[in-house]
FINULUM-558538 format. One record per residue: residue in one letter; x, y, z of N, C-alpha, C in turn. Coordinates in pm, whole numbers, plus 50000, padded with zeros to 5 digits. Layout:
N
AXYZXYZXYZ/...
//
This chain:
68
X464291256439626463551261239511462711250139449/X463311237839471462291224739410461151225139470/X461201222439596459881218939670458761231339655/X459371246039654458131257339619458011251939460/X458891250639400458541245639196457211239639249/X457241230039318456631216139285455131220239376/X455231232039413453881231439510453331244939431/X452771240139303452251250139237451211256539287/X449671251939352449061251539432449251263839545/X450521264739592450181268839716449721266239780/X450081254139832449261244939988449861250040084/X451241252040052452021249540196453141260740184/X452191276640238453111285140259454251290540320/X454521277740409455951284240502456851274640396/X457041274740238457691269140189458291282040118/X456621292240108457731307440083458521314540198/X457941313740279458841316840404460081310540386/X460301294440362461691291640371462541295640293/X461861295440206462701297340091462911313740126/X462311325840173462381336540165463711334440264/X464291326940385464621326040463466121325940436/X465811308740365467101309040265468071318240176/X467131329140138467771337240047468331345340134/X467711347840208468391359740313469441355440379/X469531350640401471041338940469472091343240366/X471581342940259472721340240138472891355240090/X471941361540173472501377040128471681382139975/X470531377139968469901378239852468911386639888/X468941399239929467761405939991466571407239927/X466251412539813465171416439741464491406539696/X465431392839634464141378839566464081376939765/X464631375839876464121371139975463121375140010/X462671390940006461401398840058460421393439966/X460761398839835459531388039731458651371939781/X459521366839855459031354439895458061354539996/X459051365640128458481364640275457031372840204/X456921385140139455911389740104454841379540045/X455041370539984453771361539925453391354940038/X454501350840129453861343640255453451352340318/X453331363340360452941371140399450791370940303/X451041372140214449751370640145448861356140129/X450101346840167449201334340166448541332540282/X448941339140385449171336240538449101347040611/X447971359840574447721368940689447961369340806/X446761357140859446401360241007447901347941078/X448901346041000450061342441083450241343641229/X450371332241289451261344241369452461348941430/X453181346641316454381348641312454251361341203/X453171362941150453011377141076453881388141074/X453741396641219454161407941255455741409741248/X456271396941292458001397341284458231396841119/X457581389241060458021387940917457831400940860/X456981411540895456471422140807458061429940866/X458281427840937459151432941043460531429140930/X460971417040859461941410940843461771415740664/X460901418040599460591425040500460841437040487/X460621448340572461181460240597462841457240611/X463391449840682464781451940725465381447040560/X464991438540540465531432040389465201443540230/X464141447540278464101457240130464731472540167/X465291477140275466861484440284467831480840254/X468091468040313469201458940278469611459540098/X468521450340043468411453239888469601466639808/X470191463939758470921468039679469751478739531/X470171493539588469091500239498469651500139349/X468721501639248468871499539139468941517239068/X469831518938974469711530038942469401534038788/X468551537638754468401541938595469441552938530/
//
């Protein structure tokens, strides 16, 4: 979480990826998709793109639904 703090900018988007990566490991589904999704926006033409859109879908099922 320091190193994305500290890269206000957005230079260096596979720092949301990691961090999206990280969370998911830890079972944090929904802030994880939030992340892979910005890398996903920093970083279109990826190309590692297609699996991540891929890993975004699997994680926002995962996500724990919220109920009003």
């Amino acid at each position: 979480r320091e190193g994305y703090r500290l890269d206000t900018q957005r230079r260096y988007p596979r720092m949301s990826w990691l961090l999206g990566f990280i969370l998911a490991e830890r079972r944090e589904f929904a802030e994880a998709a939030q992340y892979l999704k910005q890398y996903l926006t920093l970083s279109p033409g990826a190309p590692d793109a297609p699996a991540v859109q891929q890993q975004v879908a699997t994680l926002e099922k995962s996500a724990p639904r919220v109920s009003h």
